[in-house]
LUMVEX-664788 format. One record per atom (N, C-alpha, C): residue in one letter; x, y, z. Coordinates in pm, whole numbers, padded with zeros to 5 digits, always signed. Last residue first. Layout:
// LUMVEX-664788
aXYZ;...
END
This chain:
// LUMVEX-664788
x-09367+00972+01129;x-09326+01124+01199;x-09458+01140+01317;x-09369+00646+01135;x-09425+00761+01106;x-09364+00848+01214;x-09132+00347+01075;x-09199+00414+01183;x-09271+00550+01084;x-09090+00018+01054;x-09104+00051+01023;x-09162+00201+01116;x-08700-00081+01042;x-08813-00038+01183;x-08908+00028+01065;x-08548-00239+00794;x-08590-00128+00887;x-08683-00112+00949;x-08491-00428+00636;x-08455-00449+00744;x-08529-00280+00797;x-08560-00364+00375;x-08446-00391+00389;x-08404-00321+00540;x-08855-00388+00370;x-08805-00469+00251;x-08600-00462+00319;x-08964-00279+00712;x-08946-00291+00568;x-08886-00382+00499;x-09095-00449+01017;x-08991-00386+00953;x-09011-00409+00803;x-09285-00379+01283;x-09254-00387+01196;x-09160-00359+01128;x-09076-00517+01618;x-09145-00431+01525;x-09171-00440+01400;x-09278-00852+01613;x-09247-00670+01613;x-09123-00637+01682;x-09404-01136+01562;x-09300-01048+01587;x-09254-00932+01560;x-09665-01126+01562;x-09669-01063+01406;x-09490-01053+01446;x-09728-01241+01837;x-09740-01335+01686;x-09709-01250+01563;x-09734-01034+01995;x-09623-01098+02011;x-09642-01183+01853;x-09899-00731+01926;x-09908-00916+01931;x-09825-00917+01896;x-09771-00426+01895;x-09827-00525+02071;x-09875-00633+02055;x-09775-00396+01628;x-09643-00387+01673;x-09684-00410+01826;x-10063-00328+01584;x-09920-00468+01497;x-09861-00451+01600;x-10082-00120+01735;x-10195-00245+01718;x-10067-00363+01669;x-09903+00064+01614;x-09931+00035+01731;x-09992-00118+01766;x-10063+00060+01332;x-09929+00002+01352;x-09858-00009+01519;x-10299+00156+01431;x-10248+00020+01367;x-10146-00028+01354;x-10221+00427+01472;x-10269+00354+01618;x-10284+00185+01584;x-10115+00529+01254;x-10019+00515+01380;x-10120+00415+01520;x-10347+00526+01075;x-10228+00433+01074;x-10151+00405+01172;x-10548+00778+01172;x-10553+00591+01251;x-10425+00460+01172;x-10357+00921+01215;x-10385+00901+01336;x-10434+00724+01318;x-10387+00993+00929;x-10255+00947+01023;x-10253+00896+01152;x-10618+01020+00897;x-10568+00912+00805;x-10407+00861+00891;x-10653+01225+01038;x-10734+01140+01047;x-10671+01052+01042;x-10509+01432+00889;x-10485+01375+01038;x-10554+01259+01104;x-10610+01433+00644;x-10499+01414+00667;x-10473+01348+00804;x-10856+01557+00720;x-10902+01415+00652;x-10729+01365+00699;x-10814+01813+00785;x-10878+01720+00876;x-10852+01574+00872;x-10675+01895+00550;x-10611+01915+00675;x-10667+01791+00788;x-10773+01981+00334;x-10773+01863+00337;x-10645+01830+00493;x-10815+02242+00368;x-10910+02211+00379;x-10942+02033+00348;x-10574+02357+00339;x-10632+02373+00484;x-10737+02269+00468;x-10420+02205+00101;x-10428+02290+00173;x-10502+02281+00290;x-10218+01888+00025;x-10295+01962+00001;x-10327+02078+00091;x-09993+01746+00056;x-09930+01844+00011;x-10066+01933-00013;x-10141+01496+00152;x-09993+01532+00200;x-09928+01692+00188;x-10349+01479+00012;x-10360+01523+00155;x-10293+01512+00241;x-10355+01576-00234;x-10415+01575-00188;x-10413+01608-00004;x-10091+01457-00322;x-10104+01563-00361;x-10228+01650-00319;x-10124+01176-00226;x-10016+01233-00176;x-10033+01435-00233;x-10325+01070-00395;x-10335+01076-00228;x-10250+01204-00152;x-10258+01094-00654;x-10325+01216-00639;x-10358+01180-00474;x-09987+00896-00559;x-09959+01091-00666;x-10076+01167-00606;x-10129+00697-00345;x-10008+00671-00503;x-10020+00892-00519;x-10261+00606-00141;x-10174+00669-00113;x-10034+00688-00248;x-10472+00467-00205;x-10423+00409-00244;x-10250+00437-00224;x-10710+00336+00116;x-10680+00455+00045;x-10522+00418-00085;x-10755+00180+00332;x-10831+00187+00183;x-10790+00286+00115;x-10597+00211+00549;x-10689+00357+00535;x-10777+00253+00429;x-10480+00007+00585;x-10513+00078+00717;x-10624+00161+00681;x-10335-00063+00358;x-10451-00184+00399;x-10487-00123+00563;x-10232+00194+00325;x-10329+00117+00234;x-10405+00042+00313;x-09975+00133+00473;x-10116+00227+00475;x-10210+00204+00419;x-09866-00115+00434;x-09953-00098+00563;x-10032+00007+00561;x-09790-00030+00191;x-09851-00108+00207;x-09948-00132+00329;x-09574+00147+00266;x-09667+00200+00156;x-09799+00111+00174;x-09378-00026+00423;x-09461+00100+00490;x-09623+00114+00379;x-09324-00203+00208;x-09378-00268+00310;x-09500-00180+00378;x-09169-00038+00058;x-09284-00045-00009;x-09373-00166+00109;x-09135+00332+00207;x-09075+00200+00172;x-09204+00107+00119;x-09013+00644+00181;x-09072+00560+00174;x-08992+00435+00135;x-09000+00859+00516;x-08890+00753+00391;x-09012+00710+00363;x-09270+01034+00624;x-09146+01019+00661;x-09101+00901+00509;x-09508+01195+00688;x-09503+00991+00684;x-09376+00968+00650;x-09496+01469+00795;x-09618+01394+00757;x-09595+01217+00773;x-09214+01556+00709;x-09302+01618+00793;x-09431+01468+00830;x-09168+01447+00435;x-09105+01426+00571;x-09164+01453+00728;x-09317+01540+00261;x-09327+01426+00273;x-09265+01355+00401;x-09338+01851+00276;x-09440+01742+00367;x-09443+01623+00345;x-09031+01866+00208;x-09047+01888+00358;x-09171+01794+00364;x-08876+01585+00069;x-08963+01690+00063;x-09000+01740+00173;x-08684+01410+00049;x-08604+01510+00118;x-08724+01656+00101;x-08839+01161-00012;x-08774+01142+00098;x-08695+01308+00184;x-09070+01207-00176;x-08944+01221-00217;x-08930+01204-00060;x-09361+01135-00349;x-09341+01074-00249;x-09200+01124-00205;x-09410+01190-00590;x-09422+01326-00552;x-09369+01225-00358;x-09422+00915-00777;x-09279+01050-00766;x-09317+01151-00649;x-09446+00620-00534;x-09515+00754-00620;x-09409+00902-00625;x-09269+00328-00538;x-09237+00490-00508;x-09332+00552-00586;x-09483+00064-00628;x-09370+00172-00674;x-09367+00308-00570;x-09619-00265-00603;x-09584-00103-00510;x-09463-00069-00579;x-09603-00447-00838;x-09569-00433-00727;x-09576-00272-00685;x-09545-00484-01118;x-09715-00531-01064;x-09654-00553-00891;x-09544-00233-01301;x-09495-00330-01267;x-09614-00330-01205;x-09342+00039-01564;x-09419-00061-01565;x-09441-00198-01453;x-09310+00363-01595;x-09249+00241-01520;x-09354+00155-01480;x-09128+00522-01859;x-09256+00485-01819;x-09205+00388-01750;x-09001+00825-01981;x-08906+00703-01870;x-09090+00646-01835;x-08944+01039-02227;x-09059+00971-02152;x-09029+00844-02091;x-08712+01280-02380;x-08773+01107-02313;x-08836+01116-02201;x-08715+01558-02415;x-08718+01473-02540;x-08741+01328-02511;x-08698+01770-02221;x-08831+01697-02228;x-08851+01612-02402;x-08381+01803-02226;x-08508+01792-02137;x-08641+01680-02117;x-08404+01962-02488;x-08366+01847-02472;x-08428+01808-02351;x-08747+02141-02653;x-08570+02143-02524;x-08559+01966-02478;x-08758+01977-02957;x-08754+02073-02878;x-08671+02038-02819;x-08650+01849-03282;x-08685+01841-03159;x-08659+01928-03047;x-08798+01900-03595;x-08735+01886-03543;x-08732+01903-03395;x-09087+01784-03814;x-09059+01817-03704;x-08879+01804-03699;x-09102+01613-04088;x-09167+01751-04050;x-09146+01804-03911;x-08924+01415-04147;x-08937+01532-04249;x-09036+01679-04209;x-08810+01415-03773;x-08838+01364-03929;x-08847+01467-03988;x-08603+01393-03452;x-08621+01414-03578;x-08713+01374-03649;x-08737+01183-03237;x-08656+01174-03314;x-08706+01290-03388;x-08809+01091-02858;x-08846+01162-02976;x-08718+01197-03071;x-08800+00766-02705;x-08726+00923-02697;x-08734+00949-02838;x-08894+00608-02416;x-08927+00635-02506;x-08826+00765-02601;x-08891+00314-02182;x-08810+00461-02250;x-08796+00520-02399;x-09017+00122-01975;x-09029+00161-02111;x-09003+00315-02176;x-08903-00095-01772;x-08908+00038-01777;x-08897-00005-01935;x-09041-00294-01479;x-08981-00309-01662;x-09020-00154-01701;x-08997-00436-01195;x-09051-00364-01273;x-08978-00340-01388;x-09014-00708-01019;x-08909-00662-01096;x-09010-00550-01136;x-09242-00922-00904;x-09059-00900-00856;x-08991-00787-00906;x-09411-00895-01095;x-09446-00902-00913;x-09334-00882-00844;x-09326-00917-01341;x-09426-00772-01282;x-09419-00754-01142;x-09335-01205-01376;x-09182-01102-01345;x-09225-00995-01292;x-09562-01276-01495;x-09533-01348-01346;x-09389-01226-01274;x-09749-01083-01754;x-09574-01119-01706;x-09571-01156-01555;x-09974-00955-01819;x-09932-01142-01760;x-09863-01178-01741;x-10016-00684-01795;x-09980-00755-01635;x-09942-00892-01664;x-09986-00433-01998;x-10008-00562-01946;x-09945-00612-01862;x-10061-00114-02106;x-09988-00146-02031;x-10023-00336-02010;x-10082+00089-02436;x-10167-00036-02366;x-10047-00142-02239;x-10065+00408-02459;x-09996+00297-02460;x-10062+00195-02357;x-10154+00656-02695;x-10214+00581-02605;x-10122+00445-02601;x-10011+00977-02744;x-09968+00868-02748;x-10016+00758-02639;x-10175+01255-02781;x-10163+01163-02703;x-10134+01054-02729;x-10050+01558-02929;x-10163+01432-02944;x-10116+01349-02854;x-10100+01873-03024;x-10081+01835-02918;x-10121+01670-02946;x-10196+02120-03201;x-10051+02124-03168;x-10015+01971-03074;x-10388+02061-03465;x-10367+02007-03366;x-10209+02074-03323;x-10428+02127-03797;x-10500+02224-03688;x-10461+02174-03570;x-10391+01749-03825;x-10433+01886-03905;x-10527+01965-03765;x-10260+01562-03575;x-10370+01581-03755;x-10399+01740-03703;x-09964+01373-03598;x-10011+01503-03511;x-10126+01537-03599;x-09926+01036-03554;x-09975+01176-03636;x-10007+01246-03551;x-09607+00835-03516;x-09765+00915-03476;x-09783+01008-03593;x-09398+00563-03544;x-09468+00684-03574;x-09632+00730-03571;x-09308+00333-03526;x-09253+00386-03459;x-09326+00546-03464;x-09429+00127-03721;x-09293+00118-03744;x-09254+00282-03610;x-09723+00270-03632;x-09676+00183-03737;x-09550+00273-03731;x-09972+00341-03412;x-09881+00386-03430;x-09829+00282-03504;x-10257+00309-03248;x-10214+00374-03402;x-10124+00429-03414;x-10088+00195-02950;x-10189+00198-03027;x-10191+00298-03130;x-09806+00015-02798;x-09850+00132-02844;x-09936+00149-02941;x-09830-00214-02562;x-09824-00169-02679;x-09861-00023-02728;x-09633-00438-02301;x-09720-00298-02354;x-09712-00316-02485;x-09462-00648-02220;x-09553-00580-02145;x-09617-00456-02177;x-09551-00811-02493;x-09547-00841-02343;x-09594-00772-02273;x-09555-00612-02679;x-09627-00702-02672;x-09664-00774-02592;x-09213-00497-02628;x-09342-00496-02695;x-09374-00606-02701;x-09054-00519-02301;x-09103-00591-02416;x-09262-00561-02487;x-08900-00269-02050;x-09012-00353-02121;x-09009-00327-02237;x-08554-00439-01928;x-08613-00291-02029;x-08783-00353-02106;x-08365-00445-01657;x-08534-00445-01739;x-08592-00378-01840;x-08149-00337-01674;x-08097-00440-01670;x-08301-00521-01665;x-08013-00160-01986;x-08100-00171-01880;x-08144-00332-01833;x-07674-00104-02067;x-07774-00193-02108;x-07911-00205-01988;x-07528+00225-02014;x-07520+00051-01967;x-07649-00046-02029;x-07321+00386-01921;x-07404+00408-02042;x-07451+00282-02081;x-07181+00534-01672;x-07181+00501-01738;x-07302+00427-01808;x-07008+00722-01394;x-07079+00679-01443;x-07055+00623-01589;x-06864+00839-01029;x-06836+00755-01217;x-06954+00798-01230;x-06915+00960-00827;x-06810+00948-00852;x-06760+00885-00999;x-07162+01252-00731;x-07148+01135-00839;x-07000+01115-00859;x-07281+01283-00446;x-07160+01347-00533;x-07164+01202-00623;x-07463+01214-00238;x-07548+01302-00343;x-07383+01369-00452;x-07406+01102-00044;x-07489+01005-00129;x-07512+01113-00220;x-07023+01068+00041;x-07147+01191+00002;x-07226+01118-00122;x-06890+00879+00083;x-06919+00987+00203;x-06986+01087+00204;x-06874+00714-00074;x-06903+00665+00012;x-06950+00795+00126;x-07044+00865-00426;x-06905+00834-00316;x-06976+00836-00164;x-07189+00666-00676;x-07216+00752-00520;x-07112+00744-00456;x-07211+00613-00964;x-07140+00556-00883;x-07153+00715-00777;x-07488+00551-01231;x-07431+00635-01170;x-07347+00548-01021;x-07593+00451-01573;x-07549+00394-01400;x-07486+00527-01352;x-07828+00533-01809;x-07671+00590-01737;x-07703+00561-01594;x-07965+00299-02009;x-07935+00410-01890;x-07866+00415-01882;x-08089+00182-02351;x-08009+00182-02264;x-08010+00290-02128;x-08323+00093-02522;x-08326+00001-02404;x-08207+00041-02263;x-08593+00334-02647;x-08418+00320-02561;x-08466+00209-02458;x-08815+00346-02900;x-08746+00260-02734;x-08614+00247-02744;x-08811+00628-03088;x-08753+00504-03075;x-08779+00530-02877;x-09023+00848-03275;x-08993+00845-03173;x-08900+00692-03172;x-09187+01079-03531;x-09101+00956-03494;x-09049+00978-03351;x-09448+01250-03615;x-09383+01257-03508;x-09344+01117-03500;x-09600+01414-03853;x-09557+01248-03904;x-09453+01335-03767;x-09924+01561-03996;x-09786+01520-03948;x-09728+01442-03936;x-10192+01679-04143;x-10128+01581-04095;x-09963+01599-04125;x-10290+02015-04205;x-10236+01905-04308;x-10175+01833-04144;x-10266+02310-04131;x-10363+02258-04173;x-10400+02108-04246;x-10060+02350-03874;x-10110+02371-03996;x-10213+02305-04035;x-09916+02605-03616;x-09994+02506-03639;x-10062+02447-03769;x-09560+02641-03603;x-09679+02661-03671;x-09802+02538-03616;x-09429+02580-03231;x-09399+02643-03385;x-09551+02628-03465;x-09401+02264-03138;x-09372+02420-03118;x-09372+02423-03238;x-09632+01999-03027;x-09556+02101-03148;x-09549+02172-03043;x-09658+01778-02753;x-09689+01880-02807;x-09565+01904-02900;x-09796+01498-02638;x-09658+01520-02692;x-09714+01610-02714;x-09854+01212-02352;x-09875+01381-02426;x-09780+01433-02489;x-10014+00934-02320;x-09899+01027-02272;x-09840+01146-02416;x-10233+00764-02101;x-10186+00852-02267;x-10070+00932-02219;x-10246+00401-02066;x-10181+00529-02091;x-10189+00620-02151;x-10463+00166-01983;x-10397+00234-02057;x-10343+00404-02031;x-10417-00146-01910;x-10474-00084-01911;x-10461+00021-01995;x-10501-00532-01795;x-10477-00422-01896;x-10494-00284-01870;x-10619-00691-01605;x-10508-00729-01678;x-10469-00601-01767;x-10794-00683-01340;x-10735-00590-01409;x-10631-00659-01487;x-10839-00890-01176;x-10917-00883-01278;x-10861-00797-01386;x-10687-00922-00937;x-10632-00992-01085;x-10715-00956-01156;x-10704-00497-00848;x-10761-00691-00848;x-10720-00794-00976;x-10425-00285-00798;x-10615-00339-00883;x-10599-00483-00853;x-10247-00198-00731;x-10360-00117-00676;x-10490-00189-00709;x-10019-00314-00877;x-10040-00347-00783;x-10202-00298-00679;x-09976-00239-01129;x-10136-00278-01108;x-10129-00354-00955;x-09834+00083-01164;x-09829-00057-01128;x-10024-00102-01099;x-09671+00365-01343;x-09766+00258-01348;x-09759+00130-01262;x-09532+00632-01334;x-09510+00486-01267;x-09644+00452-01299;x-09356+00827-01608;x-09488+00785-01563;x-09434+00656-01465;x-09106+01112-01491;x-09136+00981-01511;x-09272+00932-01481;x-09130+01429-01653;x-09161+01374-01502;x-09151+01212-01606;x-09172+01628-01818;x-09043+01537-01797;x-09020+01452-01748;x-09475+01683-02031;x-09369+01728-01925;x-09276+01596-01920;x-09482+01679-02274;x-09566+01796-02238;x-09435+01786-02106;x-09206+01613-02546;x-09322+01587-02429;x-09349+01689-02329;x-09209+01736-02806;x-09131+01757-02709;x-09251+01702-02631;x-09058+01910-03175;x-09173+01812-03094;x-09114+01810-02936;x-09097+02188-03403;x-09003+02080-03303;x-09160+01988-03240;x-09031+02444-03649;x-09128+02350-03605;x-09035+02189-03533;x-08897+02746-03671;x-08879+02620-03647;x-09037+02535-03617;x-08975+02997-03742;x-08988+02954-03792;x-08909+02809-03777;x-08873+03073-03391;x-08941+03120-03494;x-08925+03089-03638;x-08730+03058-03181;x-08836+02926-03180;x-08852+03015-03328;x-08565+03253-03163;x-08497+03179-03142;x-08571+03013-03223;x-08770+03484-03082;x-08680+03476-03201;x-08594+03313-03245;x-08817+03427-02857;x-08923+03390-02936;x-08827+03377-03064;x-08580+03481-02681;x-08617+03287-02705;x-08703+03294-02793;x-08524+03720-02717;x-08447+03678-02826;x-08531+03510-02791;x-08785+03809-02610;x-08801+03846-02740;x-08682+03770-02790;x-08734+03740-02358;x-08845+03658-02418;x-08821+03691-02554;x-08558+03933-02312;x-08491+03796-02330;x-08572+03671-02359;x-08648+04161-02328;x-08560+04151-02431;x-08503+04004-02448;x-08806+04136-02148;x-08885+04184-02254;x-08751+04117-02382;x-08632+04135-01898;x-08718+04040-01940;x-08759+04073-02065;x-08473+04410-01975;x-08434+04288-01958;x-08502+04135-01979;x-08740+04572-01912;x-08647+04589-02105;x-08598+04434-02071;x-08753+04500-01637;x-08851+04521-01751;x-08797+04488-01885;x-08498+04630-01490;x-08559+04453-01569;x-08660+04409-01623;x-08541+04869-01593;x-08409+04789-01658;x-08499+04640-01671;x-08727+05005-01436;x-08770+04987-01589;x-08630+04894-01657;x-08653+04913-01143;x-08758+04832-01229;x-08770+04829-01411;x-08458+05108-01166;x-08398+04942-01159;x-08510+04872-01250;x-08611+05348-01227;x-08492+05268-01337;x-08463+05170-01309;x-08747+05284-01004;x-08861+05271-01111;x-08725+05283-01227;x-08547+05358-00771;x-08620+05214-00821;x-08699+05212-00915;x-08512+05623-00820;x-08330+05486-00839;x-08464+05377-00860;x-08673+05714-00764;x-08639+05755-00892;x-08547+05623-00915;x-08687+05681-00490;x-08816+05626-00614;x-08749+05683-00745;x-08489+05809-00439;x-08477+05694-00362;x-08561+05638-00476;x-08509+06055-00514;x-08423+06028-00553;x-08381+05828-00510;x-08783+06151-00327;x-08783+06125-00461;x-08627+06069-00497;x-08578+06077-00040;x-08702+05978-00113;x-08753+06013-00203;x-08445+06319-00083;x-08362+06201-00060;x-08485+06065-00126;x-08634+06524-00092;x-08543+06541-00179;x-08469+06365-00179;x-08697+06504+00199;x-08793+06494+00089;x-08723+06465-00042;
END
């Protein structure tokens, strides 16, 4: 008896430690933000955009993409600067491990999208937004365009990255650039990852041949909210899931027994195309 009060005694001090501990380490980050005012995109994630999904009719479209304050909210208009980075960091992969970086370097992008060409950014002059009065949060609307013939081959990245001014300084580094990816071909959807379990589980590598055959199997567009839906969704998009798999695998079956499509299918760089 004696041993298990002394057992609950040891854990309600562990617990009350990391209690104080957390308490004390929100209290030095609040301290930390407190009387600063910064800027910072809502999140980190890269936007993909392609109009590969829409009919030539679609020439245009648009973006918002989300910046929030830290710090006061006030009663008076703001002034949030930002610049297009045309440059990236190349990275060099050693031969025996795709995931150990052996160089890198700080390189001229070898697409970097053209204002006016392929986008614009709407009420914004020489590079600057308003955050207005009472607002922590505003949406930078960017007008995407397709008449570039290049869209179909190449995609054009538009890299955005928040500056300093007289009224903001800039939050966690992190979330200081917005990587937008502009094109008129099938893109990798981010949540698509090759080393996710249900992306693996489910439809396995992506490729943009594969990406394609689903689509023109299901109607479906299989881009972020497909994949978040009814790759990664719960019980109750379970049915629809299997469905959708069942009848790709029995089409690509279908392809892959006329001698005229020569089979098997294969991707953009030679590969069998196959599902888990």
């Amino acid at each position: 008896m004696i041993k298990i009060r002394k057992d609950m005694r040891l854990k309600y001090f562990l617990e009350l430690i990391s209690v104080m501990w957390l308490v004390s380490s929100c209290t030095s980050d609040y301290m930390s933000f407190k009387g600063d005012n910064m800027v910072q995109f809502v999140t980190k994630a890269d936007e993909v955009y392609t109009f590969a999904y829409f009919t030539d009719e679609k020439q245009v479209d648009t973006l918002n993409i989300a910046i929030m304050s830290v710090g006061e909210v006030v009663d008076f208009n703001r002034i949030v600067k930002f610049e297009q980075v045309s440059k990236e960091w190349k990275f060099v992969y050693s031969e025996d491990d795709s995931q150990k970086i052996v160089d890198s370097s700080y390189v001229d992008m070898e697409y970097p999208a053209v204002a006016g060409k392929h986008f614009e950014i709407l009420d914004c002059a020489d590079n600057e937004a308003t955050l207005l009065e009472n607002h922590n949060r505003l949406n930078l609307r960017i007008v995407v365009k397709r008449g570039d013939a290049n869209l179909k081959k190449n995609a054009y990245i538009l890299k955005l990255h928040l500056l300093p001014s007289g009224d903001f300084g800039t939050g966690a580094v992190d979330y200081l650039t917005k990587r937008i990816v502009i094109s008129d071909k099938l893109e990798r959807p981010t949540l698509w990852k090759d080393n996710n379990y249900d992306c693996s589980r489910f439809i396995g590598p992506w490729s943009e041949v594969k990406h394609r055959f689903m689509i023109n199997a299901t109607g479906e567009k299989w881009d972020n909210d497909c994949i978040k839906r009814y790759i990664k969704g719960g019980f109750e998009y379970a049915a629809i899931r299997d469905f959708y798999l069942k009848k790709i695998k029995k089409e690509l079956e279908k392809y892959n027994a006329d001698p005229k499509n020569n089979p098997p299918l294969r991707d953009e760089n030679g590969f069998k195309v196959v599902f888990p």
